[in-house]
C-alpha positions as CSV (number, residue, x, y, z in Angstrom):
1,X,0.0,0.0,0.0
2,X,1.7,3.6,-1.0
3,X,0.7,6.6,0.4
4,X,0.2,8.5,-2.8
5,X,-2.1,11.1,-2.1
6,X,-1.6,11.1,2.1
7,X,0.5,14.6,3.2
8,X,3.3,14.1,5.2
9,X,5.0,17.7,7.2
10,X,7.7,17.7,9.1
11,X,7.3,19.3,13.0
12,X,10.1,21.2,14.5
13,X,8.4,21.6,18.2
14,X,8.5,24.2,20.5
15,X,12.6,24.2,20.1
16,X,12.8,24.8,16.4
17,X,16.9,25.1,17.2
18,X,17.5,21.9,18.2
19,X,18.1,19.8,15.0
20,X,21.0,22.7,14.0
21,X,22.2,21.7,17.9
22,X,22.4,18.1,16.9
23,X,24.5,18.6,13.7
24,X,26.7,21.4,14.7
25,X,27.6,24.6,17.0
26,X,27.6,27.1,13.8
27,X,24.1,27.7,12.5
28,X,22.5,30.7,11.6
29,X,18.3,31.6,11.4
30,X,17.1,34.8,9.9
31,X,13.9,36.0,10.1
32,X,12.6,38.7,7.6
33,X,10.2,41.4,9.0
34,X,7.4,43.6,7.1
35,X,7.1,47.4,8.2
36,X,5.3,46.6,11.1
37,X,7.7,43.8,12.5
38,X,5.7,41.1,12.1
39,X,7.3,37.7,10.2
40,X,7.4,38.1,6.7
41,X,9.9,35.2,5.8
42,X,12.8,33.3,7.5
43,X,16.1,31.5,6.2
44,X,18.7,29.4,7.9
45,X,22.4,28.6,7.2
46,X,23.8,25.5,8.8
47,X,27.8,25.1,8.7
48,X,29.6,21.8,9.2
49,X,32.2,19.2,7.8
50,X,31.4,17.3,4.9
51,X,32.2,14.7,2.7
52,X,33.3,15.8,-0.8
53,X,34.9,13.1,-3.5
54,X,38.0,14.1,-5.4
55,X,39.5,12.0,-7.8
56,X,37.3,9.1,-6.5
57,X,38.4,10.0,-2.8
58,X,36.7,11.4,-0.1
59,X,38.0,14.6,1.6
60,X,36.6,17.1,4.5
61,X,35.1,20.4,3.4
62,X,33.5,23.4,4.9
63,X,29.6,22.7,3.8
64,X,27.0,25.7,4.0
65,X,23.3,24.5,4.1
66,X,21.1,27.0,3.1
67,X,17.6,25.8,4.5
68,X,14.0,27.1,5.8
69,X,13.8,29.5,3.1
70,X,10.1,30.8,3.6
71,X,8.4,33.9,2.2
72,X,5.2,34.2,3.7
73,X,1.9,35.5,1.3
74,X,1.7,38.2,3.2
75,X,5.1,39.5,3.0
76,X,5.5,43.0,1.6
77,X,7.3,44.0,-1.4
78,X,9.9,46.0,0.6
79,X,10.4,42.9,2.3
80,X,10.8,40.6,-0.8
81,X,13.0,43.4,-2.4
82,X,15.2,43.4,1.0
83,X,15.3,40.1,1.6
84,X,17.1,39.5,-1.9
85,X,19.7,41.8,-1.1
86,X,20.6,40.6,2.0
87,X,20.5,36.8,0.6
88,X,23.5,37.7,-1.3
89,X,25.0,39.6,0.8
90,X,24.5,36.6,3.0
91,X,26.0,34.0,0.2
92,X,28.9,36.2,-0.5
93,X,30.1,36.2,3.1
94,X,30.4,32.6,3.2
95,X,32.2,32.0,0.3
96,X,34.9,34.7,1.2
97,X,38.4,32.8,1.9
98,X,38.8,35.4,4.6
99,X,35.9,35.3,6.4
100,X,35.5,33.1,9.4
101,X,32.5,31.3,8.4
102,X,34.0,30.4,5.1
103,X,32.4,27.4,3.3
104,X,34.1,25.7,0.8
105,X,30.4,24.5,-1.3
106,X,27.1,26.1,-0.7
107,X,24.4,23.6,-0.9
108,X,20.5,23.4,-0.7
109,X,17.8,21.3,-1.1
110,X,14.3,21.9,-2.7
111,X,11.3,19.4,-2.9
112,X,10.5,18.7,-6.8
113,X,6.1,20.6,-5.8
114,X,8.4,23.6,-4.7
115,X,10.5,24.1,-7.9
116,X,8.1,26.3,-9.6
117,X,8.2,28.3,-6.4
118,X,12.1,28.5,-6.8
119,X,12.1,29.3,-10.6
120,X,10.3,32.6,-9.7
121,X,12.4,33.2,-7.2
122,X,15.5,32.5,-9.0
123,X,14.5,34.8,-12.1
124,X,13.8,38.0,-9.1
125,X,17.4,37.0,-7.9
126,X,19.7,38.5,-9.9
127,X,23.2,38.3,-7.3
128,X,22.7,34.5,-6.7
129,X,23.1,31.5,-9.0
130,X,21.6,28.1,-8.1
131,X,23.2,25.3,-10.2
132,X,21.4,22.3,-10.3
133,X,23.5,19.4,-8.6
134,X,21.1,16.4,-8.9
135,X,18.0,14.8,-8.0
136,X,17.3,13.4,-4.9
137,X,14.6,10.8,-3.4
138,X,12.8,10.2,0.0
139,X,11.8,7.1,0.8
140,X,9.5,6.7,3.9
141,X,9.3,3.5,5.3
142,X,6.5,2.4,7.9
143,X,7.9,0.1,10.5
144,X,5.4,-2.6,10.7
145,X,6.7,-5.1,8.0
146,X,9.8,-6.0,9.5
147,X,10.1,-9.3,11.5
148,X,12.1,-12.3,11.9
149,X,16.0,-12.3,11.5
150,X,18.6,-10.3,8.8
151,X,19.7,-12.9,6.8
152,X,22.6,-14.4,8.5
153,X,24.7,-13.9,5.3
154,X,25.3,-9.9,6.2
155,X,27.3,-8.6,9.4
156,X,26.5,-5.2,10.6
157,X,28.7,-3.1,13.2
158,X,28.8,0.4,14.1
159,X,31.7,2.6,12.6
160,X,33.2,4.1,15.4
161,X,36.2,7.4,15.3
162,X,38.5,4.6,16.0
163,X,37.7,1.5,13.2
164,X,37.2,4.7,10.6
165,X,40.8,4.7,9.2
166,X,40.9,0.4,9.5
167,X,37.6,0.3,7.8
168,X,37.1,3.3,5.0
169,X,38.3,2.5,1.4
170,X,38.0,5.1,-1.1
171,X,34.9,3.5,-2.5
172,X,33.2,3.9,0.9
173,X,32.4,8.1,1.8
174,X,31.9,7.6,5.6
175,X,30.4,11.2,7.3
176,X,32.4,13.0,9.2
177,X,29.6,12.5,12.7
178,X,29.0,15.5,14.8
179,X,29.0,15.1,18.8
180,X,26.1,14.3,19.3
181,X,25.4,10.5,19.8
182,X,21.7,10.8,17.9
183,X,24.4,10.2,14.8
184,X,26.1,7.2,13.6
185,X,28.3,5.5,11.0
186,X,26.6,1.8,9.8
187,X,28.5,-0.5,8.3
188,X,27.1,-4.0,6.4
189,X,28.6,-6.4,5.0
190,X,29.0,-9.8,3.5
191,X,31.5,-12.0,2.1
192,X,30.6,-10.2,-1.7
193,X,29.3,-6.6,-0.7
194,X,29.8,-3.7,2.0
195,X,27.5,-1.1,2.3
196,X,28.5,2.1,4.8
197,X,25.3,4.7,5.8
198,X,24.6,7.5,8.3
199,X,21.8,7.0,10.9
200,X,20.3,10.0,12.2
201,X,17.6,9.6,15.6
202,X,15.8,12.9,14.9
203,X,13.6,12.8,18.3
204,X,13.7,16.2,20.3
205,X,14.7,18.1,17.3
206,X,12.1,16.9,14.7
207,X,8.9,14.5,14.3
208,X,6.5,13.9,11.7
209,X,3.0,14.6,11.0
210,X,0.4,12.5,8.4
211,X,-2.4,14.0,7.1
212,X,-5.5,13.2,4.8
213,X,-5.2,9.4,6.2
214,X,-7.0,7.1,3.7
215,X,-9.6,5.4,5.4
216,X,-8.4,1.4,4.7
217,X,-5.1,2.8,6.0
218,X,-6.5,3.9,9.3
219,X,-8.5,0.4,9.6
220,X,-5.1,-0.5,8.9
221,X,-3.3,1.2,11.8
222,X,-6.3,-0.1,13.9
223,X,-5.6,-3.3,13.3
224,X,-1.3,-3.0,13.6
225,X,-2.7,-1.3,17.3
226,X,-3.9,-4.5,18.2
227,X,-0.4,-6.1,17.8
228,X,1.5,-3.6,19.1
229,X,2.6,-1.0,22.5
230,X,1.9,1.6,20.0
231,X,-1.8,3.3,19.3
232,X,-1.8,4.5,16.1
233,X,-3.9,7.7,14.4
234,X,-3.6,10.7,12.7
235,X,-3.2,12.9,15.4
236,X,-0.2,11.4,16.9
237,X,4.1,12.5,16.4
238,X,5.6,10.0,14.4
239,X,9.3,9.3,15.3
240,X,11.5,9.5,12.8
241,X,15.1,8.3,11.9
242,X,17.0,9.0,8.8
243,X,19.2,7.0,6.6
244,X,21.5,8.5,4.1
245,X,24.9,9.0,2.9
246,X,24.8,5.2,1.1
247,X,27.9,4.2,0.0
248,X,28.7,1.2,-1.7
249,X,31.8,-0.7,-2.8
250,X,32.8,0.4,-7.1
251,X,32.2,-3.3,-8.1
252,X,28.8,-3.9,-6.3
253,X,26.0,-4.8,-8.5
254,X,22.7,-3.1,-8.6
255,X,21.2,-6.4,-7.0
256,X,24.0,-6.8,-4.5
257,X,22.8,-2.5,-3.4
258,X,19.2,-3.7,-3.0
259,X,20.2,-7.1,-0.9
260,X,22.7,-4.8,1.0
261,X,20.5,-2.0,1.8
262,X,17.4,-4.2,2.3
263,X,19.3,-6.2,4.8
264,X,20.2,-2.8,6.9
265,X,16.7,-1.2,7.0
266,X,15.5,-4.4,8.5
267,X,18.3,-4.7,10.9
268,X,17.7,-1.0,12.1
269,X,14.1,-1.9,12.6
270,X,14.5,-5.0,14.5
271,X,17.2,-3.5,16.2
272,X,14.7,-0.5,17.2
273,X,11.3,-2.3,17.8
274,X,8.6,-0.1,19.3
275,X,11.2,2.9,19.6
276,X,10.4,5.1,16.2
277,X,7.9,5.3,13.6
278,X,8.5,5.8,10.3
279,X,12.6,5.4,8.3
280,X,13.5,8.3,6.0
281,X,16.0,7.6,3.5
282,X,18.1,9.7,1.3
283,X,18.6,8.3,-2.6
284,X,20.2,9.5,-5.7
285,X,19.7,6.8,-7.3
286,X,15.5,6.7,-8.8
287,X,15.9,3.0,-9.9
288,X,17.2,1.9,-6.4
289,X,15.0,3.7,-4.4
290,X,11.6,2.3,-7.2
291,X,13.2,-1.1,-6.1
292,X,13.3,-1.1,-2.1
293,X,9.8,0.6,-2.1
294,X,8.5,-2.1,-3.8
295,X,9.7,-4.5,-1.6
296,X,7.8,-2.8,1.4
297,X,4.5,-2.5,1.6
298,X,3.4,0.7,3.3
299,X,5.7,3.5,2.3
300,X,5.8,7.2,1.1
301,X,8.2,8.2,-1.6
302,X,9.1,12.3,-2.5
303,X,11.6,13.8,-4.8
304,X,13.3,16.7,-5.0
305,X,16.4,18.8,-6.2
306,X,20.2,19.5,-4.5
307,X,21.6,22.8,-5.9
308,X,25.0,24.5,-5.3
309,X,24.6,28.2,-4.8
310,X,26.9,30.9,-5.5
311,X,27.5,34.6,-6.3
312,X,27.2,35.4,-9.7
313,X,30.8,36.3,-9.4
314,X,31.7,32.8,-8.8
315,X,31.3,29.5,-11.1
316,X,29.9,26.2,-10.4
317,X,32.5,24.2,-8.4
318,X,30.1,21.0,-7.4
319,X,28.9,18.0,-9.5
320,X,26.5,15.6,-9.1
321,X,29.4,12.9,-8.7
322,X,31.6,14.4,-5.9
323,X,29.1,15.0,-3.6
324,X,29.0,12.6,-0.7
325,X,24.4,14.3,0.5
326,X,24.1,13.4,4.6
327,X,20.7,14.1,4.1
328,X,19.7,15.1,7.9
329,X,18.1,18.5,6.9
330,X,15.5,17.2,4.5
């Protein structure tokens, strides 16, 4: 059963901070105010260390996430007009060599039934270029098919600081993880494949609302309820974790990536049982993502774009194929 037509929001609670605490100490929210103060619009910037491939190699950089860009209806056109200019100012800062919140790449992320909304933004913006990176893929995954055992073929092991440097190969584009321990490094593996992901626990920082429930899927969650600690219904926080930054070994096969991946999203939910909701996980690859979702039977799949943004003073220094996408912001 897919949830095609079923709305699914994100809920930042009463601490709408906390997910930039989780990820890192430099973070930056703006809020944009019309003539008589009240919130016309808000943006956020989030600094931290990422992955970046260079000659098929994975090095540190200075990331800028550029997220929670909202211009309300009712903002004014001074606002609109102000906003703009300070967006650039904004994106020029960060890519200054000098300054101290230099970022190497300026990233951001936009949900494919918000790209029209971008395109008119883009053509009002004349300082700022977005280039488009690649396509991404969320794939929401309802915890209530997983049962039984990982097949006994796969080994899986948590990538501390310590095994990093014995376990990486160049093929494998481990994150860098930030202090907090609601991040890890996953590692599976079998005698023919290895498969390294980051798992982020987003509860305290961010949970997620259904809406517009079809009515065999709530007769549905009535009937999981009877089976389970949990009470299910439309009005209740799902818990969420995410699962992204997929890297595979170069020689795996596209049937040794589904058996791989398959293999960890059941061993994080029998690991997990009764704990969180709902798995969110990051693709760039359509085909693979088409593949695990049929493989599950309740699930909720959204796409969307990654763009590298820059001055108009300065080119295009991203491609699709060097950029190693934690995903923890979408």
């Amino acid at each position: 059963m897919k949830l095609q037509d079923t709305g699914i929001g994100f809920d930042r609670g009463l601490d709408f901070f906390s997910l930039f605490r989780k990820y890192t100490t430099q973070y930056w929210v703006f809020a944009i105010l019309n003539d008589d103060s009240s919130i016309a619009g808000m943006a956020s910037v989030t600094r931290y260390r990422g992955k970046v491939k260079v000659n098929g190699i994975s090095e540190e950089r200075w990331i800028g996430y550029l997220g929670d860009l909202r211009l309300s209806s009712t903002a004014s056109h001074m606002a609109h007009k102000q906003w703009r200019e300070v967006y650039a100012v904004i994106v020029k800062h960060l890519e200054n060599p000098e300054s101290e919140e230099y970022c190497d790449h300026l990233i951001t992320a936009v949900f494919q039934e918000n790209l029209r909304a971008l395109q008119l933004f883009r053509t009002r913006l004349k300082t700022v270029k977005y280039h488009e990176l690649c396509p991404y893929w969320n794939l929401s995954i309802f915890e209530s098919w997983f049962s039984g055992r990982v097949n006994r073929d796969f080994q899986l092991c948590e990538v501390s600081a310590e095994l990093l440097e014995n376990r990486e190969r160049p093929s494998l584009s481990f994150s860098t993880l930030p202090k907090d321990p609601s991040f890890r490094n996953l590692l599976i593996q079998n005698d023919d494949t290895k498969l390294g992901a980051q798992l982020f626990d987003a509860r305290g920082a961010r949970t997620l609302r259904v809406m517009n429930i079809p009515s065999l899927l709530r007769w549905g969650f009535r009937l999981i309820s009877l089976f389970s600690s949990v009470r299910y219904s439309e009005s209740m926080e799902w818990i969420i974790q995410g699962l992204s930054a997929l890297s595979w070994d170069q020689a795996a096969s596209f049937e040794q990536k589904e058996q791989s991946l398959l293999a960890l999203i059941k061993a994080i939910f029998l690991a997990n049982k009764r704990n969180f909701h709902l798995l969110n996980i990051t693709f760039m690859d359509q085909k693979l993502c088409e593949a695990i979702q049929k493989r599950v039977p309740i699930s909720k799949r959204t796409a969307g774009w990654l763009f590298e943004v820059t001055s108009t003073e300065k080119s295009q220094s991203l491609q699709k194929e060097n950029l190693v996408f934690e995903g923890a912001f979408l």
